[in-house]
C-alpha positions, 0 to 999 in steps of 0.5 A: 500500500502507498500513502498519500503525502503531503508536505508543507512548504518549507520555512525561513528557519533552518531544519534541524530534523528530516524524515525521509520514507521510514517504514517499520513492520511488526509481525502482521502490522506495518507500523510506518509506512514511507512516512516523511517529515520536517521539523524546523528550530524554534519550531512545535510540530504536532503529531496527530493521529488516532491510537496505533496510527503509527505515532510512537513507533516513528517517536522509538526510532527516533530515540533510537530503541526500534530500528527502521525497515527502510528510510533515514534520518538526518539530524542537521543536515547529516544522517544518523541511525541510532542503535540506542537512545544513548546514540540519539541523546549524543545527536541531541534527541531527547525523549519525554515518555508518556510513562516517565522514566523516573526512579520513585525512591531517589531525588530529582538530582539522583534522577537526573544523572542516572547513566550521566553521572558527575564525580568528584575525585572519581568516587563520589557522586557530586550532587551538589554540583548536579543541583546547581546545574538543575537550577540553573536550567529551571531558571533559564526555561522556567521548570521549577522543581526542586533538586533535593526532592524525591520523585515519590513526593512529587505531583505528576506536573513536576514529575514531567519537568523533571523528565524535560530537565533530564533530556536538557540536562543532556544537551538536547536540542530536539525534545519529543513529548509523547502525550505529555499531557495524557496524565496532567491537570488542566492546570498543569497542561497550561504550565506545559504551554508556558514551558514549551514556549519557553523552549522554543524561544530559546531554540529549541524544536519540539515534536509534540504527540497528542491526541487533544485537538483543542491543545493541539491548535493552541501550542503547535505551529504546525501539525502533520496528521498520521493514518494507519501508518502514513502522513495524510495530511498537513495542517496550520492549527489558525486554519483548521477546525477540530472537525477538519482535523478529527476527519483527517485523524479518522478518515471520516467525519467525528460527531465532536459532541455527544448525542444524548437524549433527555435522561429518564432516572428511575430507582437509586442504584448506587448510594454513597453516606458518608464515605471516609477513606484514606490514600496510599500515605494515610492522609484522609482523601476521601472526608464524608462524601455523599452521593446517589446515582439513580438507574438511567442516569448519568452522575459525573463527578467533576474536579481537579486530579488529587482531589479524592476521585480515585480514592472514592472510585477505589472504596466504591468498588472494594479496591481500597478499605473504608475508614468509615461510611456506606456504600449500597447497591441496588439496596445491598451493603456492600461496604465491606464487599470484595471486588469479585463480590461488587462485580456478581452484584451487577457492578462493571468498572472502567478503571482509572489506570487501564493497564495496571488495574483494567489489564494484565497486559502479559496475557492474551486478549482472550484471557483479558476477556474473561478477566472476571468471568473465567470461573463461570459458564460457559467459560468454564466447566468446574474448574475446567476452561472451556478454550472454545467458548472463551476464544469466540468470546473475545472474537465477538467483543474485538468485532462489535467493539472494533478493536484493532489487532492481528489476533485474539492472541497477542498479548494486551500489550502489543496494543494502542492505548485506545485498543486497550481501552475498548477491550476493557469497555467491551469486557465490562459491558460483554455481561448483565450491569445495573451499574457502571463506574467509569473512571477518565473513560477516555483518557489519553485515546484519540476522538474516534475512540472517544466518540465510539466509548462516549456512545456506548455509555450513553447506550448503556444509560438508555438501556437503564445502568445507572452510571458514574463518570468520573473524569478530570476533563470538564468537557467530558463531565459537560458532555456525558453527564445528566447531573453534575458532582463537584469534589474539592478536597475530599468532599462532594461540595456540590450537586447540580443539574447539568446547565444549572452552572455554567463552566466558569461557576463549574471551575470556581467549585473545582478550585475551591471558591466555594457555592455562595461565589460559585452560585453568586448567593443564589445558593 
């Protein structure tokens, strides 16, 4: 197959990075497909693409950890082919990972200098010649962090400018951030903005992946748009649309919006009085939460990430121990449930954390497909598996849930993050539910993806599950949600109808104004 190629034209400032017709096979994939690029000094290029469009494949050769089927690569003018990511930091790539690459239990200094280690006398590590050049740098690019601190007490926003100081730290010129912000606040999206600005008015070229089309128009100068492992497309984010650009990621046209009829509730389903319960550190982060959802409805729980959603979701579903507090199904105690026994309620639970807590991604599709359904018919006869049975299942789960794989056998690993995220999807809805609990459903996956989740929860609603929706993206809050939950600080500080406040009044309760600013004294 040959793609289509379009390529803007070229611009006053000097080109530092070339791609030229790089494809990459995987076994029953082509990864990339003669993909060519250009990216400029000073210049954000975006890379826009659905999951497993061929995005980060491209990013690793670059960085040195996959090899090239075909094609080359020319850093300034000269070609390289880095056999490891030490050889691309030599050329002067560096690489931001959507999973950092940080050491939990060592300080920001200790992290920085891993494998690029300063001595004094030979023996001894010179950390405090280290912080100083850490300092430095967060000055001159505005990444502020401090040098002595461990990574484990850092927020995640941190975490990520310590990964940037570490490629900078190494003299990159050429910095590529994969995904940056799949796991940030809205806070701490905008401080990266301001620190990519920061960068590439001091020279620096920065290829940016995203799947966020609104940032994606924001920060970038230029975007080039991948498709099944081919560039389709070039864009200049003041003349394009999100829809133009969905359309290019997608190949066809994405409803942007989600398309929900009036929600008709009936009988409470899930109650929640009271809820206390502490985080991994024994800090209170969950302090008398009250909530109700009712069946064909959706709640959306609204806030800043840290504010006590993951603690809540965790306590709702068995994950994590209550201090104390109620939590009822369909009129059932199951505060003190086990998670398989929330689950046989009728319960299905979308996990904040798809591959930690949602896969085992060393196993199979098939055997991620009956995660929780393994022991029970028709998967299972005593304690016998039914191989038959299970593999026709995940056969009709990847079909109606259209997820993207050579084979039901492959590991869960080998696919995109969107592909993950839909065979969870397709694994919890795949039995009879009351109750959905959907935790950042959509985090980090691309606008088909969300589109086609976004529709099966509104599917589910119609049908009469009651659901909870639990998301740092407001907008995701606005457009799933009937009614609306704000949780500040551990505790649900309000609950309205959906369009009773609007995103500004949202945003104050999220940061803590409180409901006489947010409600202007209507409340």
């Amino acid at each position: 197959m040959r793609c289509a190629l379009a390529i803007g034209s070229a611009q006053d400032r000097p080109v530092v990075l070339e791609v030229r017709g790089i494809t990459k096979r995987f076994p029953g994939v082509t990864a990339n497909n003669k993909v060519s690029l250009r990216l400029h000094k000073g210049e954000v290029l975006a890379l826009l693409g659905e999951n497993g469009a061929g995005k980060s494949t491209l990013m690793n050769i670059l960085y040195g950890l996959y090899h090239q089927d075909e094609g080359e690569i020319l850093v300034n003018g000269t070609p390289i082919r880095a056999s490891s990511p030490h050889e691309s930091i030599q050329r002067g790539i560096g690489m931001v990972h959507q999973h950092f690459q940080l050491v939990p239990v060592m300080t920001v200094a200790e992290n920085v200098m891993l494998g690029n280690e300063i001595t004094r006398g030979g023996l001894f590590l010179d950390r405090r010649r280290v912080a100083s050049m850490i300092s430095a740098i967060s000055r001159q690019y505005s990444l502020e962090v401090e040098p002595d601190a461990l990574i484990a007490d850092l927020p995640v926003g941190a975490q990520q400018r310590v990964e940037i100081i570490k490629a900078l730290y190494r003299n990159a010129d050429i910095l590529i951030l994969d995904e940056p912000t799949a796991v940030l606040t809205p806070q701490e999206a905008d401080d990266l903005a301001r620190i990519m600005r920061a960068l590439v008015a001091q020279g620096k070229s920065i290829i940016f992946i995203s799947h966020k089309l609104r940032e994606v128009r924001e920060i970038a100068d230029r975007i080039v748009v991948l498709r099944g492992g081919c560039v389709v497309g070039e864009a200049l984010p003041a003349t394009s649309s999100e829809a133009h650009l969905a359309a290019m990621m997608v190949g066809r046209e994405v409803l942007l919006r989600v398309d929900k009829d009036v929600a008709r509730p009936g009988a409470t389903v899930l109650e929640v009085c009271g809820l206390w319960v502490r985080d991994d550190r024994g800090l209170l982060a969950v302090a008398g939460a009250d909530l109700k959802v009712r069946a064909g409805e959706i709640l959306g729980v609204a806030g800043v990430q840290g504010n006590g959603q993951t603690e809540l979701v965790a306590a709702i579903t068995g994950m994590r121990a209550k201090e104390a507090g109620v939590v009822r199904v369909a009129g059932q105690d199951v505060s003190g449930a086990t998670p398989r026994q929330i689950s046989e309620l009728g319960v299905a639970h979308i996990p904040e954390d798809r591959q930690r807590e949602g896969l085992v991604t060393s196993y199979a599709l098939t055997d991620n497909a009956v995660l929780e359904l393994y022991y029970r018919a028709p998967f299972a006869n005593g304690v016998v598996r039914d191989e038959a049975q299970i593999n026709a299942h995940c056969v009709r789960l990847v079909q109606e849930f259209d997820v993207r794989t050579p084979s039901i056998h492959v590991p869960a690993s080998s696919l995109s993050g969107g592909n993950q995220q839909k065979l969870i999807v397709a694994r919890e809805f795949s039995q009879p539910i009351k109750l959905l609990i959907a935790a950042q459903p959509t985090r980090g996956i691309d606008v088909g993806s969300i589109e086609f989740i976004h529709n099966q929860i509104i599917r589910k609603r119609d049908e009469g599950v009651a659901v909870l929706v639990v998301s740092a993206e407001l907008d995701e809050v606005l457009a799933l949600s009937d009614r609306i939950a704000v949780m500040y600080h551990g505790q649900i500080v309000a609950t309205v109808d959906n369009g009773e406040l609007t995103r500004a009044q949202l945003g104050l309760l999220m940061a803590g104004a409180g409901p006489q600013a947010a409600f202007g004294g209507r409340k």
